[in-house]
FIPAKE-987173 format. One record per residue (C-alpha): residue in three letters; x, y, z. Coordinates in steps of 0.001 Angstrom, whole numbers, padded with zeros to 6 digits, always signed. Example, Ala and Ser with C-alpha at 12.3 -4.5 7.8 and 13.67 -1.06 7.14 Angstrom:
BEGIN
ALA+012300-004500+007800SER+013670-001060+007140
END
This chain:
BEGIN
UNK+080087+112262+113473UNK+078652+115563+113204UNK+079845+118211+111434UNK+080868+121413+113925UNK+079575+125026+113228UNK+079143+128222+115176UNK+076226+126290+117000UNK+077391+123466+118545UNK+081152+124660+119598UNK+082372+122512+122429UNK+084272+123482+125623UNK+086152+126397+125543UNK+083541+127774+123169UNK+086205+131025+123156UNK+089062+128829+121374UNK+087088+126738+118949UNK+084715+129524+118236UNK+088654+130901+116504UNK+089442+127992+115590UNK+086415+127875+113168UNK+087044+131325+111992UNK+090035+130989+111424UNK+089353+127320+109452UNK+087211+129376+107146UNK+090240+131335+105696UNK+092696+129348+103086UNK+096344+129060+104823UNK+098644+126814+102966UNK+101813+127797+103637UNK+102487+130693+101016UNK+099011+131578+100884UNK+098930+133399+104065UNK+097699+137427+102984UNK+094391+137010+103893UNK+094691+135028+107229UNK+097398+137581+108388UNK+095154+140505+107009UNK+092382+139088+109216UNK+094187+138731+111931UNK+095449+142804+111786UNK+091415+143371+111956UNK+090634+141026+114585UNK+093218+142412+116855UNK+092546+146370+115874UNK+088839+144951+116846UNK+090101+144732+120137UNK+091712+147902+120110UNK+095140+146078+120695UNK+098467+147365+119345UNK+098860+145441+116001UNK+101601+145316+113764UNK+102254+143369+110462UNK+105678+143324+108698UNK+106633+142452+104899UNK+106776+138776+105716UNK+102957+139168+106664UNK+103832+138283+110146UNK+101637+139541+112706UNK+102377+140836+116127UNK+099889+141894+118657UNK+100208+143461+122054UNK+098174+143600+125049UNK+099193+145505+128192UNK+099804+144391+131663UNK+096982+143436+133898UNK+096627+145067+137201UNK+099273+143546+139594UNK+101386+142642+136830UNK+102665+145605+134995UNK+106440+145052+136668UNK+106542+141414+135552UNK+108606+140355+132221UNK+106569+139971+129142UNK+105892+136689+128038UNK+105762+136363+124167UNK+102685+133838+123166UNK+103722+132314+119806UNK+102620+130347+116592UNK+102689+130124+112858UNK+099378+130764+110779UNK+099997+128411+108098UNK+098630+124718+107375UNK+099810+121446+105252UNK+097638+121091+102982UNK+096713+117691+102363UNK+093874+115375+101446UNK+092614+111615+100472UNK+092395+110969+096668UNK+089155+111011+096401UNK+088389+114644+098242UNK+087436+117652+095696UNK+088753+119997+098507UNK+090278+123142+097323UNK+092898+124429+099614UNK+093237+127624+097661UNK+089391+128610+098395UNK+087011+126578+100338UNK+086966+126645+104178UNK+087993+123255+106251UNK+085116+121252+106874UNK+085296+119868+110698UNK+083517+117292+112182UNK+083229+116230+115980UNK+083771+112553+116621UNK+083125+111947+120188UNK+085766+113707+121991UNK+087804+114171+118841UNK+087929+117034+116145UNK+089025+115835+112643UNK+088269+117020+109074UNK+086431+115635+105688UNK+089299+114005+104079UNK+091524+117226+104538UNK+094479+118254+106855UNK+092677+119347+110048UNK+094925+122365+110896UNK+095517+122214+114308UNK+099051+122749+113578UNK+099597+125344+114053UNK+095977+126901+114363UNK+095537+125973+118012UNK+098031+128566+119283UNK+096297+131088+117054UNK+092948+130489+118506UNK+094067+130219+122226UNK+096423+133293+121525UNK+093064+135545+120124UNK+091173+133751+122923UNK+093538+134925+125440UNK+093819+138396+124166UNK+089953+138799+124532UNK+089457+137497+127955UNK+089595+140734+129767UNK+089308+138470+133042UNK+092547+137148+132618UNK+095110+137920+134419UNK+098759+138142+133343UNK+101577+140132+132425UNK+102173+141935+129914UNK+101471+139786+126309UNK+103205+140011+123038UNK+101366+137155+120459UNK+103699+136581+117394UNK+101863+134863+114663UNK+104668+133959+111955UNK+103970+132456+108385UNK+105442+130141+106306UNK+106762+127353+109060UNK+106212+124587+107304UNK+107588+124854+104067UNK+110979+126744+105455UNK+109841+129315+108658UNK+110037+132153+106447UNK+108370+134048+109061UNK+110044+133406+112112UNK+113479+134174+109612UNK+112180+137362+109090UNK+111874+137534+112488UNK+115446+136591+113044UNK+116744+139014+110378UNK+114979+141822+111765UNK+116453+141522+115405UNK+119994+141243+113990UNK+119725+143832+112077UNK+119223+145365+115307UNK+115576+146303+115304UNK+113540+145368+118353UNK+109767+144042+117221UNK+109281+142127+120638UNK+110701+143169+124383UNK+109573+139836+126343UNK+112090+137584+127975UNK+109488+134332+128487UNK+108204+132512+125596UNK+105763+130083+125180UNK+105538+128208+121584UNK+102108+126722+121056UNK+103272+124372+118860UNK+103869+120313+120238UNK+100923+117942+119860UNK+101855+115870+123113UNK+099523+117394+126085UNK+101929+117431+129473UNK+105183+117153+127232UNK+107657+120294+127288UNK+109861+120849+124558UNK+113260+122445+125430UNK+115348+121444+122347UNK+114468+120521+118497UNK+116617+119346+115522UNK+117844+121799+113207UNK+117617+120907+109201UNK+117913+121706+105849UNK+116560+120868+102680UNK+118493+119586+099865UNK+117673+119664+096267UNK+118985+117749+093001UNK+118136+118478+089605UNK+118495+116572+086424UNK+117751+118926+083113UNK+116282+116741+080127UNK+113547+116655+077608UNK+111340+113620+076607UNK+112141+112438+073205UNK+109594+111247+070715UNK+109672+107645+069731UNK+107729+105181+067906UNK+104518+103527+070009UNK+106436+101618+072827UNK+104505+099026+074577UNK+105092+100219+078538UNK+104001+099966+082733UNK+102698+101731+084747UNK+103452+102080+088563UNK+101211+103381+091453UNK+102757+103301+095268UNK+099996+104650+097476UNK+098156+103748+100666UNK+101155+104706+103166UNK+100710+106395+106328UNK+102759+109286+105632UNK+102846+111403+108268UNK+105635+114609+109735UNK+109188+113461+108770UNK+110190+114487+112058UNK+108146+113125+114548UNK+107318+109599+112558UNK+110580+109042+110821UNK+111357+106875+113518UNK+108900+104535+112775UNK+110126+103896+109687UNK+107008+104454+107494UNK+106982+103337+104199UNK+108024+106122+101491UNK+106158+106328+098121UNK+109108+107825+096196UNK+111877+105028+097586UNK+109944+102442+097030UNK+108780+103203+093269UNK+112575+103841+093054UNK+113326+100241+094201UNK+110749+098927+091676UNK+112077+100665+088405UNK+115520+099591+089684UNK+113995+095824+089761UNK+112127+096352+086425UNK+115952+096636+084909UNK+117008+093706+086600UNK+115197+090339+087363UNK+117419+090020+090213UNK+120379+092518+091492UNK+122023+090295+093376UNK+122433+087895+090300UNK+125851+087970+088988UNK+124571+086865+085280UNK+122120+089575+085425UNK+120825+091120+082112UNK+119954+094826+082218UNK+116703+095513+080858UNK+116776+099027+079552UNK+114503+101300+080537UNK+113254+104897+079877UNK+111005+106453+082114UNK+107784+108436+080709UNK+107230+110385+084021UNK+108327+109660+087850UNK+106943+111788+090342UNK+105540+111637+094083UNK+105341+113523+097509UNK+104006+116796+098003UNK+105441+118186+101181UNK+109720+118485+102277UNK+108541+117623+105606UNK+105960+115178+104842UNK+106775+111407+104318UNK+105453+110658+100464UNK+102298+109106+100674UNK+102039+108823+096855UNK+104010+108395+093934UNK+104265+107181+090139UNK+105689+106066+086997UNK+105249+105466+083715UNK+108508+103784+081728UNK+108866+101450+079105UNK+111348+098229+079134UNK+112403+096004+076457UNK+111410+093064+077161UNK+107678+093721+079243UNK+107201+090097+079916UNK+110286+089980+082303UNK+109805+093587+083875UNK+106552+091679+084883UNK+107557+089122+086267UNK+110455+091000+088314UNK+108087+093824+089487UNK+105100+090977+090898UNK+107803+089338+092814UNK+109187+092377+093922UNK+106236+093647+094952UNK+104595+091006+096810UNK+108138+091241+098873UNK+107605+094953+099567UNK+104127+093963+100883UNK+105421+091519+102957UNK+108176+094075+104761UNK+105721+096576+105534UNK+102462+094552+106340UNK+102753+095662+109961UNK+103607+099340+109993UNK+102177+100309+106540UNK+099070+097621+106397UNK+096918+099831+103973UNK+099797+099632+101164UNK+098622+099710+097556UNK+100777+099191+094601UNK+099392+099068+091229UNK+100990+097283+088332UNK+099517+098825+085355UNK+100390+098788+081101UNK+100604+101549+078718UNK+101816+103086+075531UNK+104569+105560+075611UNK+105581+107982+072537UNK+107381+110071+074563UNK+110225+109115+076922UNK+113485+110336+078542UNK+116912+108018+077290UNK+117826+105373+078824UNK+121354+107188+080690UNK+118741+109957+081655UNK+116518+107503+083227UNK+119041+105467+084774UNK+120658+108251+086513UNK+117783+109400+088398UNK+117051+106142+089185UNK+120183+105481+090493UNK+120326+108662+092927UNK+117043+108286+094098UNK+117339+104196+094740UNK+120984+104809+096163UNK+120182+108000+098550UNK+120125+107211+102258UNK+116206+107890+103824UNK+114938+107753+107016UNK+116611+107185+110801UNK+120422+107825+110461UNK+121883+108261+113626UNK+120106+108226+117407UNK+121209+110793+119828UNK+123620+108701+122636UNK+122653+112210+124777UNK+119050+111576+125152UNK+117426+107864+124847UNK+115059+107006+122078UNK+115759+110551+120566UNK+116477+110125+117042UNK+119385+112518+116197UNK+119925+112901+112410UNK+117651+111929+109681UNK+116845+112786+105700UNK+113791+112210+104279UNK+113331+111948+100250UNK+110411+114178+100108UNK+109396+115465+096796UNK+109759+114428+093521UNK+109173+116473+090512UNK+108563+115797+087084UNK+108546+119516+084750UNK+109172+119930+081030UNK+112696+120640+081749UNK+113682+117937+083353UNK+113119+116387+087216UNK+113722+117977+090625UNK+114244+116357+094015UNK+113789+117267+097248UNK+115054+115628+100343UNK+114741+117224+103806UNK+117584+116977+106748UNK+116852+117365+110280UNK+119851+116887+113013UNK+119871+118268+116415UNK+124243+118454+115744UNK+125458+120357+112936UNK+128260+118118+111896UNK+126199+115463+111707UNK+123731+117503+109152UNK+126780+118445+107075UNK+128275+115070+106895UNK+125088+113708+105110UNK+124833+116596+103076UNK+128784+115714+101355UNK+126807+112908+101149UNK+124253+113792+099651UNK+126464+115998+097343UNK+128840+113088+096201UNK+126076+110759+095379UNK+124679+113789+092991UNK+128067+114187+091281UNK+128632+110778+090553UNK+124685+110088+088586UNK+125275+113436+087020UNK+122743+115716+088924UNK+123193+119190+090169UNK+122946+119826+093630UNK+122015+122764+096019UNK+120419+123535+099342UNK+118714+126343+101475UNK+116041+126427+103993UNK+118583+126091+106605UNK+117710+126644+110780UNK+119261+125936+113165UNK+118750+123613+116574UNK+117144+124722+119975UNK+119887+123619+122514UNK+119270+122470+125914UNK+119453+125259+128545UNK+120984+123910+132218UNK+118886+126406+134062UNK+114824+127363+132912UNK+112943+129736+135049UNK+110046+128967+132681UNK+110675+125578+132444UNK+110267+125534+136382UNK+107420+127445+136455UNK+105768+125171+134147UNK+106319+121911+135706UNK+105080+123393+138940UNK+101722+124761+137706UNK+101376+121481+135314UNK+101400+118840+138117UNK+099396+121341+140881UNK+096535+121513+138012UNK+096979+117880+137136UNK+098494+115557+139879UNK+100741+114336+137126UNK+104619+114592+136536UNK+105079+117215+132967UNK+107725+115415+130963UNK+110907+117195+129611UNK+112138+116298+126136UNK+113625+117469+122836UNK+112217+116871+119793UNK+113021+115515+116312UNK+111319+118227+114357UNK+112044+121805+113532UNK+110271+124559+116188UNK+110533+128127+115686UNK+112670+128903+118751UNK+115664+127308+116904UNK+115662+130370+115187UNK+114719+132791+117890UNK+116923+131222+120630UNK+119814+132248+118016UNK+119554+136087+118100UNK+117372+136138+121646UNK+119482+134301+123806UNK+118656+135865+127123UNK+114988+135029+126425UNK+113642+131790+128272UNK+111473+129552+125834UNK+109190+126643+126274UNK+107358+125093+123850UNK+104088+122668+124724UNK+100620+122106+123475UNK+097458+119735+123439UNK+097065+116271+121788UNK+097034+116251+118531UNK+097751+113260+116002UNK+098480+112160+113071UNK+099677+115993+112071UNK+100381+116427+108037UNK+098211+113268+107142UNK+094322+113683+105841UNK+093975+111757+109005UNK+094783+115080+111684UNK+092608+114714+114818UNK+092680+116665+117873UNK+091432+116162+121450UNK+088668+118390+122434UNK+089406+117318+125823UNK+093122+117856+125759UNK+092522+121323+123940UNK+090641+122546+127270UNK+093109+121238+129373UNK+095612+123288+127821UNK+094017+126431+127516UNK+093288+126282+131259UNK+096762+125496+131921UNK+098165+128514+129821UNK+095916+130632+131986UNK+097246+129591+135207UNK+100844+129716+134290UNK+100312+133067+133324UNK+099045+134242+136571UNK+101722+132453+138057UNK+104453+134986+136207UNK+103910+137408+138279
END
């Protein structure tokens, strides 16, 4: 591997020459000022009509070329943020230091970091694009939102704005750089929501307590959209299943005893729409000896469950000393919740084969001085469904004592009948390639949920090169794929004429 710069940018040297710049900024989602700011320079650089609105959302604008002036505009569009994970051991700063790439044969990935390729790609072949003053197309409108991961902040601005009847974009074709499947074409996505419990309580002091320690870690992780399906291994659930077995030697054991426990700290995940990839405990029991024993078994028969899909699973059995700790109902009822909460697949669609229709991932756990919060992220392509696990949700909450809430709400992209676009694309894709494009929906959250809401009449597409392993330290890209793509974007455009 080799690390890329400015000197050694592979094919299109226009698009990963952005890419890099653009990898030099910090752009966790929330941390977006300077990356939009830059992007208001680069495109007043060009002399393009630039505007940038209170969400720091960026819209650019690039006439007509000759020829094409009559056509509709076609809106190019992306979000500027990143995840921002990393391995353990990486020092990376997400606040400051630029992404360190490196080219593996015909792959990009990073150093132990997030790569960024989602969604940087469509803001390096959108700047690309609006530089090539060969290309020809109608007229462009590039909207560049913020904040998609963590809730599409941007793209709801977006939506608020139009409804409120103001106009920031006039094209009726749209093309959302934002699928990592080169020759798929999205025309429909989930809608979700996240849902949050919280549990107020203070540690108390107590005398030195003989305690363990638990570490889940080693998962794949990975979007809770796209590899939900899978049925990945999640940090927080499992360390939840644990402490529940540290109570109990067995469950299922009518002559159980309950081992009391208080918990010194539980905590995991990072991201809502991340699978946890981490998390951990410290608690104390009273009698150690049998927790042991209880938690070895236990473990050994987690182990066994995932060996195939999570093979790098670590979890470490550890002892402390605890002098604070939470009381035993306080630490039984998030126990409870958390162990008891549905995760993962729960319903496929019965419209569209293999397409997984609802699904609620137990995402982050926090641990603050006043007490724990949880959140869990929901993603249905039906409403109803969404709502049913959210009375669900909200029962199992009222019963172990926690207060519930939820926000971050969007809502699905629904199949159109009839795509112009959609056409268009198809046609283009398999006279470039010789191969059938593929048509599907998706089990994730895309921007044109929102859009399609308040822009009806508009026509939207959403595509993009290969790109795995998205939200992981792991991210990797296709070099090939990303040239493919660029090429293709170039000759659909000259094609909407």
């Amino acid at each position: 591997m080799i690390e890329l710069t400015k000197q050694n940018l592979p094919e299109p040297v226009s698009v990963f020459r952005w890419f890099y710049e653009l990898n030099q900024i910090p752009r966790g989602s929330g941390n977006e000022k300077g990356v939009s700011d830059w992007l208001l320079s680069v495109a007043k650089g060009m002399n393009l009509e630039a505007h940038q609105d209170k969400a720091h959302n960026i819209i650019i604008k690039k006439p007509a070329s000759k020829g094409y002036e009559a056509a509709p505009a076609v809106i190019l569009q992306g979000h500027m943020d990143m995840v921002c994970e990393k391995v353990a051991e990486s020092t990376h700063d997400f606040e400051k230091d630029p992404i360190r790439m490196l080219i593996d044969g015909d792959t990009l990935r990073a150093d132990g970091t997030t790569l960024g390729g989602d969604d940087g790609l469509a803001v390096a072949y959108a700047l690309a694009l609006l530089e090539d003053e060969k290309l020809v197309h109608p007229a462009l409108e590039v909207l560049i939102t913020t904040n998609e991961e963590t809730g599409m902040d941007g793209a709801m601005a977006i939506h608020a704005a139009i409804k409120n009847g103001e106009k920031p974009l006039s094209g009726k074709l749209l093309l959302n750089i934002d699928n990592e499947d080169e020759g798929v074409f999205l025309v429909g996505c989930a809608g979700g929501a996240n849902f949050q419990v919280a549990l107020a309580a203070k540690r108390e002091k107590t005398a030195k307590q003989p305690g363990l320690t638990l570490k889940v870690y080693g998962l794949k992780g990975g979007h809770s959209g796209q590899k939900i399906i899978e049925g990945r291994g999640n940090a927080i659930k499992l360390l939840a299943r644990l402490l529940n077995k540290a109570r109990c030697a067995s469950c299922l054991d009518s002559a159980c005893t309950v081992n009391e426990l208080r918990l010194g700290c539980f905590e995991g995940g990072s991201k809502h729409n991340a699978i946890p990839l981490l998390a951990f405990s410290c608690f104390s029991v009273k009698d150690v000896a049998r927790a042991k024993k209880a938690l070895e078994s236990e473990i050994a028969a987690i182990k066994r469950e995932y060996a195939v899909i999570d093979p790098d699973l670590c979890i470490e059995l550890g002892e402390c000393t605890l002098e604070e700790s939470y009381n035993p109902d306080v630490s039984a009822r998030l126990i409870d919740y958390i162990f008891c909460s549905p995760n993962g697949v729960q319903s496929m669609s019965h419209d569209i084969p293999g397409l997984v229709q609802t699904s609620l991932n137990v995402a982050v756990l926090e641990n603050t001085p006043e007490g724990f919060n949880l959140t869990s992220s929901i993603r249905s392509s039906l409403a109803s469904s969404s709502q049913e696990v959210l009375y669900r949700l909200t029962r199992l909450a009222d019963r172990c004592g926690l207060v519930a809430s939820s926000n971050g709400s969007y809502p699905a992209w629904e199949i159109k009948e009839e795509s112009p676009l959609r056409d268009k694309a198809l046609e283009v894709w398999k006279a470039m390639t010789g191969r059938e494009g593929k048509i599907e929906a998706i089990h994730a959250g895309v921007e044109c949920g929102l859009f399609s809401e308040v822009m009806p009449d508009v026509d939207m597409l959403s595509m993009g090169p290969d790109l795995a392993d998205v939200h992981t330290p792991n991210e990797h890209l296709s070099i090939p794929s990303v040239g493919r793509c660029y090429e293709f974007i170039k000759k659909l455009l000259a094609e909407l004429k």
